[in-house]
Predicted model as a PDB file, atoms N, CA, C, CB and O in Angstrom, pLDDT in the B-factor column:
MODEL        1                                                                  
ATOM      1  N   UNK A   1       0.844  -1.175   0.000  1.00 93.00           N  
ATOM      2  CA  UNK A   1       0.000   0.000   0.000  1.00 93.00           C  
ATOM      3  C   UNK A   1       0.888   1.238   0.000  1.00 93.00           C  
ATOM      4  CB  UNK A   1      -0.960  -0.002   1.217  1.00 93.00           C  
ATOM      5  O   UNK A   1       1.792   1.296   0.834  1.00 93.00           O  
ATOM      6  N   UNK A   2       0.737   2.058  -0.716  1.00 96.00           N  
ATOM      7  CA  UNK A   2       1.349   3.832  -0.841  1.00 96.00           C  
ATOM      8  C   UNK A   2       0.776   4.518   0.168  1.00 96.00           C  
ATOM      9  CB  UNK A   2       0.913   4.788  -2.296  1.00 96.00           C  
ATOM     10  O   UNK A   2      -0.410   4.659   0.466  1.00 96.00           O  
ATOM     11  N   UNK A   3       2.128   5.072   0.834  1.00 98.00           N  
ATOM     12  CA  UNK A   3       1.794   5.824   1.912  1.00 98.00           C  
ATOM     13  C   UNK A   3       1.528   7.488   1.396  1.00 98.00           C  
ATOM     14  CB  UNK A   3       3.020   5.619   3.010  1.00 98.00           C  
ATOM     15  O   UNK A   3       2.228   7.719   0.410  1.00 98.00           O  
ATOM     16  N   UNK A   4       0.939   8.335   1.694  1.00 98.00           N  
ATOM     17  CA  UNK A   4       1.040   9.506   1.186  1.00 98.00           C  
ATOM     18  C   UNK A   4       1.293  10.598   2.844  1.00 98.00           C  
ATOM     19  CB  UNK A   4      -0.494   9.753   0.108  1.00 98.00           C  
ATOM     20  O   UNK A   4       0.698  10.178   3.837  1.00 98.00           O  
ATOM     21  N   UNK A   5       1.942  11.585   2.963  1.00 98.00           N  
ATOM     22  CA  UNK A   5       2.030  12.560   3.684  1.00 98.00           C  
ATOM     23  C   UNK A   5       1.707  13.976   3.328  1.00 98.00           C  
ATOM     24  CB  UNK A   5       3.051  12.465   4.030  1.00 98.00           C  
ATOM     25  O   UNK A   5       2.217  14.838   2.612  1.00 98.00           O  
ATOM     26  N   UNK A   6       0.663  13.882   4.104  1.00 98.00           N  
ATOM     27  CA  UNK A   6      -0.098  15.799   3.690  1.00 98.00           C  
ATOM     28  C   UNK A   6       0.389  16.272   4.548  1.00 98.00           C  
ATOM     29  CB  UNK A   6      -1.867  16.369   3.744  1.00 98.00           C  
ATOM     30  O   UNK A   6       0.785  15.821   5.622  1.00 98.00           O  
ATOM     31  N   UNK A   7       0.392  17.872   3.837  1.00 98.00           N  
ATOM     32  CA  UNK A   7       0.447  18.564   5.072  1.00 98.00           C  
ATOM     33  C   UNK A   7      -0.335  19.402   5.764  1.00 98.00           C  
ATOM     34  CB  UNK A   7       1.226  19.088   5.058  1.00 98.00           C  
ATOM     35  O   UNK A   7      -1.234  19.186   4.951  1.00 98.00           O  
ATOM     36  N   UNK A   8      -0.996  20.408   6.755  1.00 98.00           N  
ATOM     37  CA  UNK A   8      -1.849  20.452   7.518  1.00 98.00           C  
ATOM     38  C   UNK A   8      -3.246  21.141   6.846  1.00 98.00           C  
ATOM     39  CB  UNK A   8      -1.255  21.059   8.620  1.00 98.00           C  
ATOM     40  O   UNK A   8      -4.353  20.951   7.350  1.00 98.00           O  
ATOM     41  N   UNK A   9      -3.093  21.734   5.980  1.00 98.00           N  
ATOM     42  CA  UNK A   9      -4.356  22.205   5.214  1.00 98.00           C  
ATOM     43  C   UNK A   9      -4.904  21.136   4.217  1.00 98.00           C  
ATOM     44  CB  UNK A   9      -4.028  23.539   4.381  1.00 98.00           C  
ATOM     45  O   UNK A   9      -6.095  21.120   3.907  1.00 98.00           O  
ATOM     46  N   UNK A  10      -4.086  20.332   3.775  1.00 98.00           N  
ATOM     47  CA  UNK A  10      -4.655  18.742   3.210  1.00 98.00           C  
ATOM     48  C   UNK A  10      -5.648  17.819   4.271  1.00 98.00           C  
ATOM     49  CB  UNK A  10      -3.156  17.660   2.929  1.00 98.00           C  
ATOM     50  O   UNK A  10      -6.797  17.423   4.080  1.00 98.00           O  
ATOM     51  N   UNK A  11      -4.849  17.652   5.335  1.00 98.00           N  
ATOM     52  CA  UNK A  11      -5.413  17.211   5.954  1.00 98.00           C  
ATOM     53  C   UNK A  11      -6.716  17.497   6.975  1.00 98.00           C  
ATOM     54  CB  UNK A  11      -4.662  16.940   6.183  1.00 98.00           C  
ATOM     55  O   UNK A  11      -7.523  16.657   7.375  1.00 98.00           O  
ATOM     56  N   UNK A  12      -6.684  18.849   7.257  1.00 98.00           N  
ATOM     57  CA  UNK A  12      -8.051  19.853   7.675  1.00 98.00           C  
ATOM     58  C   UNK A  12      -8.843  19.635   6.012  1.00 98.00           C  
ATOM     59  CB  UNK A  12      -7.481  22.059   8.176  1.00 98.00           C  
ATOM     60  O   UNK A  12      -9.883  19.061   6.336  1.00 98.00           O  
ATOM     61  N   UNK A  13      -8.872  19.734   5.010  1.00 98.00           N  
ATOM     62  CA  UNK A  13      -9.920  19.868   4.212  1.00 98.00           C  
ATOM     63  C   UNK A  13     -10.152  18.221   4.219  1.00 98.00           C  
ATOM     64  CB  UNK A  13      -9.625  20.723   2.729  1.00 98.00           C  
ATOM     65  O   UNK A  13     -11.297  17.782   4.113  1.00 98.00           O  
ATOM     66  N   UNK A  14      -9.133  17.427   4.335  1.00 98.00           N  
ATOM     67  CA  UNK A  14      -9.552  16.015   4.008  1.00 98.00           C  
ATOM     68  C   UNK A  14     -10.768  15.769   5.088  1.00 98.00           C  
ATOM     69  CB  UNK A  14      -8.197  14.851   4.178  1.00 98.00           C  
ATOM     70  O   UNK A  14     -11.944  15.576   4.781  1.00 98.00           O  
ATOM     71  N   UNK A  15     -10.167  15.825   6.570  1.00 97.00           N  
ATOM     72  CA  UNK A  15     -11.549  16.184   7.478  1.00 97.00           C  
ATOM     73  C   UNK A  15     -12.980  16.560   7.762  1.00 97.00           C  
ATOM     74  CB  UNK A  15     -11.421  16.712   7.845  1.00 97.00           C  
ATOM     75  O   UNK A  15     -13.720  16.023   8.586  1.00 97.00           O  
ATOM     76  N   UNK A  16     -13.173  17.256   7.203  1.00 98.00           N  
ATOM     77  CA  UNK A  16     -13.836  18.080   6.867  1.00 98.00           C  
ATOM     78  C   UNK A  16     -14.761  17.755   6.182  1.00 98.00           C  
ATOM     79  CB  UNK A  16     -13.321  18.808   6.477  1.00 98.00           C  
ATOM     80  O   UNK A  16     -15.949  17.860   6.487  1.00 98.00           O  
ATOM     81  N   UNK A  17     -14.014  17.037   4.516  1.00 97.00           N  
ATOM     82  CA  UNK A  17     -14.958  16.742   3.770  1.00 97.00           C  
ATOM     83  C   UNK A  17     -15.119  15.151   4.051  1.00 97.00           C  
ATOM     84  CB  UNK A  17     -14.667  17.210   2.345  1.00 97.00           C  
ATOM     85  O   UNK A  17     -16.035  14.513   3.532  1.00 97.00           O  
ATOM     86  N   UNK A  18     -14.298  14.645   4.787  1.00 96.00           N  
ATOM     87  CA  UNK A  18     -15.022  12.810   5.508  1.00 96.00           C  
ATOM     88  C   UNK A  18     -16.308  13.419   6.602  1.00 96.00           C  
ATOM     89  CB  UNK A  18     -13.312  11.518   6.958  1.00 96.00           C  
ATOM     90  O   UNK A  18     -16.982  12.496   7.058  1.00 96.00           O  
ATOM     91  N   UNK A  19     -16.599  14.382   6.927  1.00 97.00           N  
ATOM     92  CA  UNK A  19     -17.668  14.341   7.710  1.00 97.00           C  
ATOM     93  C   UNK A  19     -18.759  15.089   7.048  1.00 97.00           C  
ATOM     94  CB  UNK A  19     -17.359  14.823   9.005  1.00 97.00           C  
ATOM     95  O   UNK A  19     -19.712  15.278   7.805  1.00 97.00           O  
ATOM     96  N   UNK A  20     -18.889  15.536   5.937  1.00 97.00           N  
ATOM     97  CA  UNK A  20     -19.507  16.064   5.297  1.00 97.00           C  
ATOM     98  C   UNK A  20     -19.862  15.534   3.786  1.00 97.00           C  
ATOM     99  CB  UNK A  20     -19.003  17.062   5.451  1.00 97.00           C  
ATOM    100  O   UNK A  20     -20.737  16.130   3.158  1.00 97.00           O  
ATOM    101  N   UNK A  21     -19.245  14.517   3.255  1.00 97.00           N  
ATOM    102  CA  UNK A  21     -19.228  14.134   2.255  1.00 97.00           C  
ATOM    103  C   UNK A  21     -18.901  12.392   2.013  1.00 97.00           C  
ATOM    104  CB  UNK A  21     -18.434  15.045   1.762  1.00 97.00           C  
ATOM    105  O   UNK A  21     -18.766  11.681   3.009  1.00 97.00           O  
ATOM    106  N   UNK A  22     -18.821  11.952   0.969  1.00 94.00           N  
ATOM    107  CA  UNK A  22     -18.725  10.524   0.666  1.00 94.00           C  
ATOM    108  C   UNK A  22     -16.871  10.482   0.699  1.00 94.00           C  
ATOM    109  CB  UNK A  22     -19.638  10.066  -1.064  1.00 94.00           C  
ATOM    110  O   UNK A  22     -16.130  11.444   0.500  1.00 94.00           O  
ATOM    111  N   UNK A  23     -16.485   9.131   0.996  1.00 93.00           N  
ATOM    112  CA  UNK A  23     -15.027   9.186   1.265  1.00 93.00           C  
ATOM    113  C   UNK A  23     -14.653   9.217  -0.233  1.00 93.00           C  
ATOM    114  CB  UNK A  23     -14.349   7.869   2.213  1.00 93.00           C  
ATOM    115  O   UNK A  23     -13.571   9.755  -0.468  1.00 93.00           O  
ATOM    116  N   UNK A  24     -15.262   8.799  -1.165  1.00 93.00           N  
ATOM    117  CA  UNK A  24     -14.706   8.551  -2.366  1.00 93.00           C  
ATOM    118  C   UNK A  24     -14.568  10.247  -3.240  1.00 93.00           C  
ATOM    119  CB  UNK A  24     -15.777   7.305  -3.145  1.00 93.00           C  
ATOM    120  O   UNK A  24     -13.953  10.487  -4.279  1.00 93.00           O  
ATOM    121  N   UNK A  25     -15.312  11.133  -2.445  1.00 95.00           N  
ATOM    122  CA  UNK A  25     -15.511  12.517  -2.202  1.00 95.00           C  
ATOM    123  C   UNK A  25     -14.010  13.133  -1.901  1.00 95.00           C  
ATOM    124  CB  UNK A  25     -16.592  12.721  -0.945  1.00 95.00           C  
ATOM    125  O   UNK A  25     -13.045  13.448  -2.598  1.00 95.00           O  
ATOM    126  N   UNK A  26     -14.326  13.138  -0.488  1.00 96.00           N  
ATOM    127  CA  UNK A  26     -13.223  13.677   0.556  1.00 96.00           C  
ATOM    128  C   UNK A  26     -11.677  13.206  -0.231  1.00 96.00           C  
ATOM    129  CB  UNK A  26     -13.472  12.790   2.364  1.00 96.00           C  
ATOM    130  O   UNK A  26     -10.855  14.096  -0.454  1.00 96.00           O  
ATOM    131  N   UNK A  27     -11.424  12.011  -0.552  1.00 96.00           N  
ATOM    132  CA  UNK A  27     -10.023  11.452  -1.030  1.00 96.00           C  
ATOM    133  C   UNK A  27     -10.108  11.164  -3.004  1.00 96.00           C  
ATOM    134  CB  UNK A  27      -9.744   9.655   0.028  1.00 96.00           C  
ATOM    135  O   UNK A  27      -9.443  10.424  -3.729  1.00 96.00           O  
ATOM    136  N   UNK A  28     -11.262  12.157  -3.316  1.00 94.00           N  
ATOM    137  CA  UNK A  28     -11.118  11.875  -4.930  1.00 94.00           C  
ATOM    138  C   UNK A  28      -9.695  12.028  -5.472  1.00 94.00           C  
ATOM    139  CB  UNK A  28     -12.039  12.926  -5.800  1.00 94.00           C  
ATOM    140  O   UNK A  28      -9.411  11.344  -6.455  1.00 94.00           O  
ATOM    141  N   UNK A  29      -8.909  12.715  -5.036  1.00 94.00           N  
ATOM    142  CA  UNK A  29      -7.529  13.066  -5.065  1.00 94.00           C  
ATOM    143  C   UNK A  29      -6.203  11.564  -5.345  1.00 94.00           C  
ATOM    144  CB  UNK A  29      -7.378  13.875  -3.452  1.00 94.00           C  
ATOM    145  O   UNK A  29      -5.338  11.379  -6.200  1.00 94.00           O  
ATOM    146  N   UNK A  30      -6.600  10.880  -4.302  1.00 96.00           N  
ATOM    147  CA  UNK A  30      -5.770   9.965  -4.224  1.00 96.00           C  
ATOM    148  C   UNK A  30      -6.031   8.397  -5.083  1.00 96.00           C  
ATOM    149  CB  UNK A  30      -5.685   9.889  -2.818  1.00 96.00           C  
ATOM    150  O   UNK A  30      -7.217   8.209  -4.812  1.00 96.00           O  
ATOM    151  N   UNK A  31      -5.765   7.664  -5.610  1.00 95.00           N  
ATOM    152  CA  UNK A  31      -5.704   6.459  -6.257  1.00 95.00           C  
ATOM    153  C   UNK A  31      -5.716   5.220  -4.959  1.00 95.00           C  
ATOM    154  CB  UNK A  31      -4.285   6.487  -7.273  1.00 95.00           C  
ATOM    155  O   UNK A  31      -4.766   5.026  -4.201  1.00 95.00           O  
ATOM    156  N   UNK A  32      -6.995   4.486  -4.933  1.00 95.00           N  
ATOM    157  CA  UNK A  32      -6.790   3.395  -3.598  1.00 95.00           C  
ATOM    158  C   UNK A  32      -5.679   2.318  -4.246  1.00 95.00           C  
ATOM    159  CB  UNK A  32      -8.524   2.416  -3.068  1.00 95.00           C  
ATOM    160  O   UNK A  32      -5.564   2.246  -5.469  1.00 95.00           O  
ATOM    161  N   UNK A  33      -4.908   1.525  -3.397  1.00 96.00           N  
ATOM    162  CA  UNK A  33      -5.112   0.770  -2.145  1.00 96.00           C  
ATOM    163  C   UNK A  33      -4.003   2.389  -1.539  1.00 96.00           C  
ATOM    164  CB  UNK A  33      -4.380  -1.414  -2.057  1.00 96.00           C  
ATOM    165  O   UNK A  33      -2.866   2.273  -1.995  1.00 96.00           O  
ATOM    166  N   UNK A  34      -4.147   3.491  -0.823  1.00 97.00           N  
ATOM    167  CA  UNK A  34      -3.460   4.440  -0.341  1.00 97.00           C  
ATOM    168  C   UNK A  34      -3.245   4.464   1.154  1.00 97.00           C  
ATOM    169  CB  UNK A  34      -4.007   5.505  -0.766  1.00 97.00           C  
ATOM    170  O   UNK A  34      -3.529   3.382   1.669  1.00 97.00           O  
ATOM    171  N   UNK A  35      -2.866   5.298   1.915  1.00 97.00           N  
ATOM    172  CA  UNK A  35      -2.933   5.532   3.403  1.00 97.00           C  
ATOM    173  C   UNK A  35      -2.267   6.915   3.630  1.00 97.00           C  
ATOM    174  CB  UNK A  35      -2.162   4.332   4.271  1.00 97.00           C  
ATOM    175  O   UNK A  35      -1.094   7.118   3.316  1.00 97.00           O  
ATOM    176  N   UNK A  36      -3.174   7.984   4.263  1.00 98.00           N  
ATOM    177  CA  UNK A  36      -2.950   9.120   3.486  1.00 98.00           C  
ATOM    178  C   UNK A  36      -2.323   9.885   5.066  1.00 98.00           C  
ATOM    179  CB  UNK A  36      -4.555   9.842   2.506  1.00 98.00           C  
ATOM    180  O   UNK A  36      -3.240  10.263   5.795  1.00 98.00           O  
ATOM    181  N   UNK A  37      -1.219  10.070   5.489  1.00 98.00           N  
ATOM    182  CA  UNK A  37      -0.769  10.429   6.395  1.00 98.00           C  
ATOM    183  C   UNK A  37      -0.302  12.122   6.744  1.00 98.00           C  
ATOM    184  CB  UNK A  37       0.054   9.563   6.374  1.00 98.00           C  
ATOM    185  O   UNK A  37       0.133  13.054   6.069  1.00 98.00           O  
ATOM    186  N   UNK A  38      -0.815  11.823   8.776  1.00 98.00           N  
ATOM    187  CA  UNK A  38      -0.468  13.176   8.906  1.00 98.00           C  
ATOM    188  C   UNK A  38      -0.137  13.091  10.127  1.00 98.00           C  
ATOM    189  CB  UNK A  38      -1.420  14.213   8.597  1.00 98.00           C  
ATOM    190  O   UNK A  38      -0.999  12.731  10.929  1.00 98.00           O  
ATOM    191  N   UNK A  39       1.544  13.479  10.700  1.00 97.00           N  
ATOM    192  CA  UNK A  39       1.767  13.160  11.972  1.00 97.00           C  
ATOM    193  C   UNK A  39       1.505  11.454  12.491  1.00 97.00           C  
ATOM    194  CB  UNK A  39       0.866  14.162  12.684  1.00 97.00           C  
ATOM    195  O   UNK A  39       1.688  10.557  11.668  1.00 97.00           O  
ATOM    196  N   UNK A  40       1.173  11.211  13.572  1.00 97.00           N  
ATOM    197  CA  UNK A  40       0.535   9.734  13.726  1.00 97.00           C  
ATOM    198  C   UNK A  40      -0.836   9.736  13.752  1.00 97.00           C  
ATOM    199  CB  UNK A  40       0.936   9.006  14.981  1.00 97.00           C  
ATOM    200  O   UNK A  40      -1.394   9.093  14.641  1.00 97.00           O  
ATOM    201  N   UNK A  41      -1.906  10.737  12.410  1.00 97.00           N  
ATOM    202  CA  UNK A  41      -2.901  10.095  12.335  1.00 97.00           C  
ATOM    203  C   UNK A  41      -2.958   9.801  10.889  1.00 97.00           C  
ATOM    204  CB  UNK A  41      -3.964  10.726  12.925  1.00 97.00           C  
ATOM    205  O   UNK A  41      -2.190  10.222  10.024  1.00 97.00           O  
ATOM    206  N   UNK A  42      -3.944   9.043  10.751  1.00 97.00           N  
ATOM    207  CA  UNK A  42      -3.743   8.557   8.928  1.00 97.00           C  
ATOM    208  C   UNK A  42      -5.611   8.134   8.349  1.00 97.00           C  
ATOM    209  CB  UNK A  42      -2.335   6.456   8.783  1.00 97.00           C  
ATOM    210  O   UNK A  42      -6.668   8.173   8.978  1.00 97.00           O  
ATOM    211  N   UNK A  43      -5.386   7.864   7.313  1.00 96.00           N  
ATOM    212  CA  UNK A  43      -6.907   7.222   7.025  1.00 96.00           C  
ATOM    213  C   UNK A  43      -6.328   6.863   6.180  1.00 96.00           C  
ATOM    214  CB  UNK A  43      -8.341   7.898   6.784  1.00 96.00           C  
ATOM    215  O   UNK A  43      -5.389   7.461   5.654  1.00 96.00           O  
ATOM    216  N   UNK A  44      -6.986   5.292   5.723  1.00 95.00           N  
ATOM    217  CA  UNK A  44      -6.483   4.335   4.912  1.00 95.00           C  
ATOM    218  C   UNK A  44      -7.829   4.200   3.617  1.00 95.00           C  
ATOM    219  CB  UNK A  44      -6.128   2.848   5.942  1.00 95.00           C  
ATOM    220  O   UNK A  44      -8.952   3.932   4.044  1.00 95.00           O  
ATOM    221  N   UNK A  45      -7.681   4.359   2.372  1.00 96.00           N  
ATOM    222  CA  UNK A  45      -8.362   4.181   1.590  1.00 96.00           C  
ATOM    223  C   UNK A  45      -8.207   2.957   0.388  1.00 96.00           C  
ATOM    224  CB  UNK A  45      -8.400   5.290   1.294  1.00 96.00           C  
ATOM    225  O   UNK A  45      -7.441   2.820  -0.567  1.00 96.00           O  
ATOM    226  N   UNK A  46      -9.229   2.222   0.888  1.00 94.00           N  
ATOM    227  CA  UNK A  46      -8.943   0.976  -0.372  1.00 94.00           C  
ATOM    228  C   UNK A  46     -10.375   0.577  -0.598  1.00 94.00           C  
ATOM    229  CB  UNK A  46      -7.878  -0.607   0.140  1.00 94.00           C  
ATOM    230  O   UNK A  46     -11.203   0.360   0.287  1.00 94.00           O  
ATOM    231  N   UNK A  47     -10.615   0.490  -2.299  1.00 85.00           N  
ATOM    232  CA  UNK A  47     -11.524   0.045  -2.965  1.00 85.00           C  
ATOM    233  C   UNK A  47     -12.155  -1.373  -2.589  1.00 85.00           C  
ATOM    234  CB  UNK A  47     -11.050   0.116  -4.134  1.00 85.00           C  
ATOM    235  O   UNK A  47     -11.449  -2.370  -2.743  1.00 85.00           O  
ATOM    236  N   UNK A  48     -13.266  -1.482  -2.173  1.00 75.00           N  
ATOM    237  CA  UNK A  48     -13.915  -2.881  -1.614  1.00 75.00           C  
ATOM    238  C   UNK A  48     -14.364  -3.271  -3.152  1.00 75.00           C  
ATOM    239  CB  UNK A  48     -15.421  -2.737  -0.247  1.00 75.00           C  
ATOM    240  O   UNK A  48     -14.149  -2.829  -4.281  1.00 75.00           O  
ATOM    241  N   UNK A  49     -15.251  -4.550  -2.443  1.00 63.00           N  
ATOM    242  CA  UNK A  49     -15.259  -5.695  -3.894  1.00 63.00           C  
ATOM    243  C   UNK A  49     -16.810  -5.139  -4.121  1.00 63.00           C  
ATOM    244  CB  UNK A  49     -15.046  -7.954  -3.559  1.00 63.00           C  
ATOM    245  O   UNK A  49     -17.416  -5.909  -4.866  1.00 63.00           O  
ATOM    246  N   UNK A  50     -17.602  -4.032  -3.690  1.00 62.00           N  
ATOM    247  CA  UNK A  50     -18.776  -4.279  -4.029  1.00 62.00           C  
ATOM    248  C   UNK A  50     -19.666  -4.736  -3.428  1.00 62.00           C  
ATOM    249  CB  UNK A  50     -18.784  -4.759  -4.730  1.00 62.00           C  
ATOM    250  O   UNK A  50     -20.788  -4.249  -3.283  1.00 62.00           O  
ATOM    251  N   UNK A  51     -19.112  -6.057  -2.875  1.00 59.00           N  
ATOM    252  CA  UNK A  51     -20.928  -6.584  -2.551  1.00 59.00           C  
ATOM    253  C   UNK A  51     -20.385  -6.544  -0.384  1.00 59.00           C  
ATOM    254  CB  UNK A  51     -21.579  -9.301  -3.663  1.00 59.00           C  
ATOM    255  O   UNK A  51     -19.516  -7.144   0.248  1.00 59.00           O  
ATOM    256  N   UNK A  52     -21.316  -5.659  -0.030  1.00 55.00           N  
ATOM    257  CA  UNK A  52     -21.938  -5.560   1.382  1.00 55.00           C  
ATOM    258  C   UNK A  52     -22.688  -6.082   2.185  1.00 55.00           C  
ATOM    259  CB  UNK A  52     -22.363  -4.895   1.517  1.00 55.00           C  
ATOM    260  O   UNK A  52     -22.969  -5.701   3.321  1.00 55.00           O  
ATOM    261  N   UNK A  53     -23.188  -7.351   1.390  1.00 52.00           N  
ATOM    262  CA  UNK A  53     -23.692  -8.133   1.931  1.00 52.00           C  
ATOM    263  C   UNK A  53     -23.435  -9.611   2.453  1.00 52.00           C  
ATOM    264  CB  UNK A  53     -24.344  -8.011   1.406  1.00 52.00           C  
ATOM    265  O   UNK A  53     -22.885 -10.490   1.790  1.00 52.00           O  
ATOM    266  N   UNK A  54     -23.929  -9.748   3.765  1.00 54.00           N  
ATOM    267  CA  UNK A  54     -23.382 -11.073   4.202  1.00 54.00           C  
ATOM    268  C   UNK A  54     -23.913 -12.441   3.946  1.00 54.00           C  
ATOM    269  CB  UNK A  54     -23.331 -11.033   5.433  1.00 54.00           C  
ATOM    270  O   UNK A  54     -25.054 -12.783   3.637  1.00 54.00           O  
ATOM    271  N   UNK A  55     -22.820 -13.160   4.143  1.00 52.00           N  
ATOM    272  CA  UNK A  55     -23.968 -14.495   3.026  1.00 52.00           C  
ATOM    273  C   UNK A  55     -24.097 -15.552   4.339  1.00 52.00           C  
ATOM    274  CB  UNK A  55     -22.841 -15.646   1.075  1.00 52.00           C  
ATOM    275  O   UNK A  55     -23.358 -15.619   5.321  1.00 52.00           O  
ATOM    276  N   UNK A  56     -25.357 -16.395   3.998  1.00 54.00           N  
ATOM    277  CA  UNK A  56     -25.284 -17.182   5.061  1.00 54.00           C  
ATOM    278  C   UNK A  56     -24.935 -18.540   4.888  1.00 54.00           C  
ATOM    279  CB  UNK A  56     -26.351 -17.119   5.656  1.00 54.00           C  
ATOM    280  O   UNK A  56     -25.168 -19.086   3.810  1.00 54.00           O  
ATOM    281  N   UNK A  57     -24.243 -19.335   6.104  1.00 53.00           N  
ATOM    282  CA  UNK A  57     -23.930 -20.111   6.024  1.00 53.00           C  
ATOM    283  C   UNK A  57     -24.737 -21.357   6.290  1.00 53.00           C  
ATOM    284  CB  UNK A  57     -23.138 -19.866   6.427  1.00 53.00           C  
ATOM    285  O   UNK A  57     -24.221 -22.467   6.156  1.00 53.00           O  
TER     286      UNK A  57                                                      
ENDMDL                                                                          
END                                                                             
């Protein structure tokens, strides 16, 4: 996974728009499987397979 390091106005708007918006929103910027770092906090962005649903056994 690619680490990325913002720096503090990246990371205030990245904020910002994860609580206000869709993550695929907030991090349109970056290409997943990423991990988008600032200091020791981070948010990790990676593309799921789609299906959200659980299957039964």
């Amino acid at each position: 996974m690619r680490e990325v390091a913002v720096n503090n106005d990246e990371w205030l708007r990245i904020k910002r728009k994860l609580m206000t918006s869709t993550v695929e929103e907030a991090l349109a910027g970056y290409e997943p499987p990423v991990r988008v770092v600032h200091g020791c906090e981070y948010v990790t962005y990676e593309r799921g397979t789609g299906d959200d649903s659980e299957s039964d056994n």
